[in-house]
C-alpha positions as CSV (number, residue, x, y, z in Angstrom):
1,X,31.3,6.6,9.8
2,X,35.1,6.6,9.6
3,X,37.3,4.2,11.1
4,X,39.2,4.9,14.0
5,X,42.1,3.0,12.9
6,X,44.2,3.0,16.2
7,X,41.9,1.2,18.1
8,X,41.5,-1.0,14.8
9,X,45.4,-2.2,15.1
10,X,45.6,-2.4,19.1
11,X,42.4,-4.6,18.3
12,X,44.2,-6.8,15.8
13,X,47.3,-6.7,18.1
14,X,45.1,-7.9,21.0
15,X,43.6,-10.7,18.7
16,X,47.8,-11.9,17.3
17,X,48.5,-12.0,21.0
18,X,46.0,-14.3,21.9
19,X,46.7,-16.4,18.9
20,X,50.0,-16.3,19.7
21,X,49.7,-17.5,23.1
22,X,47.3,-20.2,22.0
23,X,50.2,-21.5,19.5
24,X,52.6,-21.1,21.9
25,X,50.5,-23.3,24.0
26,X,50.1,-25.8,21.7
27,X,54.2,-26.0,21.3
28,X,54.0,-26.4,25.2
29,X,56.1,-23.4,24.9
30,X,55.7,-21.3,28.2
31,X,57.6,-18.1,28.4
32,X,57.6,-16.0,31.6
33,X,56.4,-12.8,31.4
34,X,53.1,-10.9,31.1
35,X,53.4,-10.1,27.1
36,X,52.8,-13.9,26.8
37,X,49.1,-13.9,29.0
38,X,46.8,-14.0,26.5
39,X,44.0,-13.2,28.7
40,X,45.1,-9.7,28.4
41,X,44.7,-9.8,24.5
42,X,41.1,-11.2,25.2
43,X,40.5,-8.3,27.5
44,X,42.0,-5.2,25.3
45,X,39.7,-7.5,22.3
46,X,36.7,-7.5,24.2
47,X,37.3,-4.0,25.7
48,X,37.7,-2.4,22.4
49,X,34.9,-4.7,20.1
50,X,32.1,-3.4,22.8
51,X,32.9,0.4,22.5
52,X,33.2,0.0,18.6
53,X,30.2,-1.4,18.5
54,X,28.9,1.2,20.3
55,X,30.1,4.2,18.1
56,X,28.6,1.9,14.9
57,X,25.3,1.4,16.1
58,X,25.0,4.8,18.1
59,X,23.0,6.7,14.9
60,X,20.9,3.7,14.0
61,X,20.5,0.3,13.8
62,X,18.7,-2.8,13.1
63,X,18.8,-6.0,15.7
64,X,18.0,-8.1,13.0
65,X,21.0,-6.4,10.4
66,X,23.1,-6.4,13.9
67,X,22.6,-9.8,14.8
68,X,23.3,-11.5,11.2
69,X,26.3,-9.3,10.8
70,X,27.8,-11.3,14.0
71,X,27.0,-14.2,13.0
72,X,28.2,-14.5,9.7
73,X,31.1,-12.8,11.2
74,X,32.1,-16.1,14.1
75,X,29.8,-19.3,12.6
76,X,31.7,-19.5,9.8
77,X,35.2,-19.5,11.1
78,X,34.0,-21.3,14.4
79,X,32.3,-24.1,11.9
80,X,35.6,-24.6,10.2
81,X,37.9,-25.0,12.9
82,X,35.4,-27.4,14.1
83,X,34.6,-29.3,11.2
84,X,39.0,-29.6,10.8
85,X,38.9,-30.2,14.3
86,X,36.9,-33.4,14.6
87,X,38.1,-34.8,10.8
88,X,41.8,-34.4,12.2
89,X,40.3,-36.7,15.6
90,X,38.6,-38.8,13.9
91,X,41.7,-39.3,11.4
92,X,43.9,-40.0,13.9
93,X,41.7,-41.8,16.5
94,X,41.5,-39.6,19.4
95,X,38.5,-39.7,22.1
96,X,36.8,-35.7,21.6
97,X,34.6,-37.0,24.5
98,X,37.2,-36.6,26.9
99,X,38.0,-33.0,25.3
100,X,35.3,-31.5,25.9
101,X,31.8,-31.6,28.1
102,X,29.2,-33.2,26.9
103,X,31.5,-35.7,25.1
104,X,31.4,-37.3,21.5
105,X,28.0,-37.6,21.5
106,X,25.3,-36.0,19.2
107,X,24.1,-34.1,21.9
108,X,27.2,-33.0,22.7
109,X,28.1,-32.4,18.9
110,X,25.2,-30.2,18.8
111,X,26.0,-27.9,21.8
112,X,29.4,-27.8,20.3
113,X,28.0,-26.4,17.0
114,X,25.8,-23.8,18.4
115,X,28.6,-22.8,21.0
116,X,26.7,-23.5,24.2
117,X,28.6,-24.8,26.9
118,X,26.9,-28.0,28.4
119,X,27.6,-27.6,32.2
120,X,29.6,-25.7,34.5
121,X,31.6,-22.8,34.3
122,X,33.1,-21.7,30.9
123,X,36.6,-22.6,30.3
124,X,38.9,-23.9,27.9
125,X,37.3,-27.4,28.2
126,X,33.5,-26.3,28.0
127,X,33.7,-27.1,23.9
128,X,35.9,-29.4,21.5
129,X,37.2,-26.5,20.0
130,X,38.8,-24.8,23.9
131,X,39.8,-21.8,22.8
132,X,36.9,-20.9,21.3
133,X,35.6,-20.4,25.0
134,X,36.1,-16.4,24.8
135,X,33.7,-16.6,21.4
136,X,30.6,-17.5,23.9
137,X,31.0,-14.6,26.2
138,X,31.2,-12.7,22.4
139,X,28.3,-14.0,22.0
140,X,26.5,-13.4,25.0
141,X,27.5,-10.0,24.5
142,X,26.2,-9.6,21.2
143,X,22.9,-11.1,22.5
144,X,22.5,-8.7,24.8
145,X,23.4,-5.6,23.0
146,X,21.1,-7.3,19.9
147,X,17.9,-7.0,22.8
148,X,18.8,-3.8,23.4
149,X,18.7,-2.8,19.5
150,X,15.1,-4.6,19.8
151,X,13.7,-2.4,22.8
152,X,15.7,0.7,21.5
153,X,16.9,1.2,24.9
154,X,19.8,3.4,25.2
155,X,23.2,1.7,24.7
156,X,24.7,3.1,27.9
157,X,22.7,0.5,29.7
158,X,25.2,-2.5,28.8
159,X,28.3,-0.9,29.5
């Protein structure tokens, strides 16, 4: 199948202005304006991902081949920003339990690994790692589409 390679650069574009706005926030730099809400970036991401998915797995496709391609495509990255995450805490003494739910403890460490929010609503606080709380609904998403792969049930059903 060939790339559609305009959606492929408003997709990056989407994903630079979230990271953008995530750096920015970081600065505690706030510009005024809407190019600056990230949440649109997330939107035009997740908009885009879920009807190029679509086209890719509209001939044929295996859940299993589906599933491992996502996966190998967030854990790593996720794992890493983690891992540098909690070394740079831990380095310089800071409490992750009050950074995220669930706290510092293994328990918590563990939910934090496999990405599953502890409690409550999902929000920038729900893991150590806060702005990694758009990755869950990713992969909810790709859960879902991965069961519909399973059943072979038509594809229209999750949009």
């Amino acid at each position: 199948m060939q790339k559609i390679y305009s959606l492929q650069y408003l997709r990056a574009f989407a994903a630079i202005w979230v990271l953008l706005t995530h750096v920015l926030q970081q600065c505690e730099v706030r510009p005024n304006g809407v190019f600056w809400a990230g949440q649109w970036g997330v939107d035009i991401f997740f908009l885009l991902s879920g009807f190029i998915i679509y086209l890719t797995t509209r001939e044929k496709s295996s859940w299993v081949n589906f599933s491992i391609k996502r996966i190998f495509r967030i854990y790593p990255a996720y794992l890493l920003i983690l891992a540098l995450y909690l070394l740079y805490n831990s380095t310089f003494a800071l409490n992750t339990s009050e950074l995220a739910m669930g706290g510092g403890d293994l328990r918590g460490l563990i939910y934090n690994v496999l990405m599953l929010p502890i409690s409550g609503p999902i929000t920038t606080r729900s893991l150590i790692v806060g702005q990694a709380w758009s990755t869950v609904f990713e992969l909810y998403f790709y859960s879902l589409f991965a069961i519909l792969l399973f059943f072979k049930k038509p594809k229209r059903y999750i949009l």
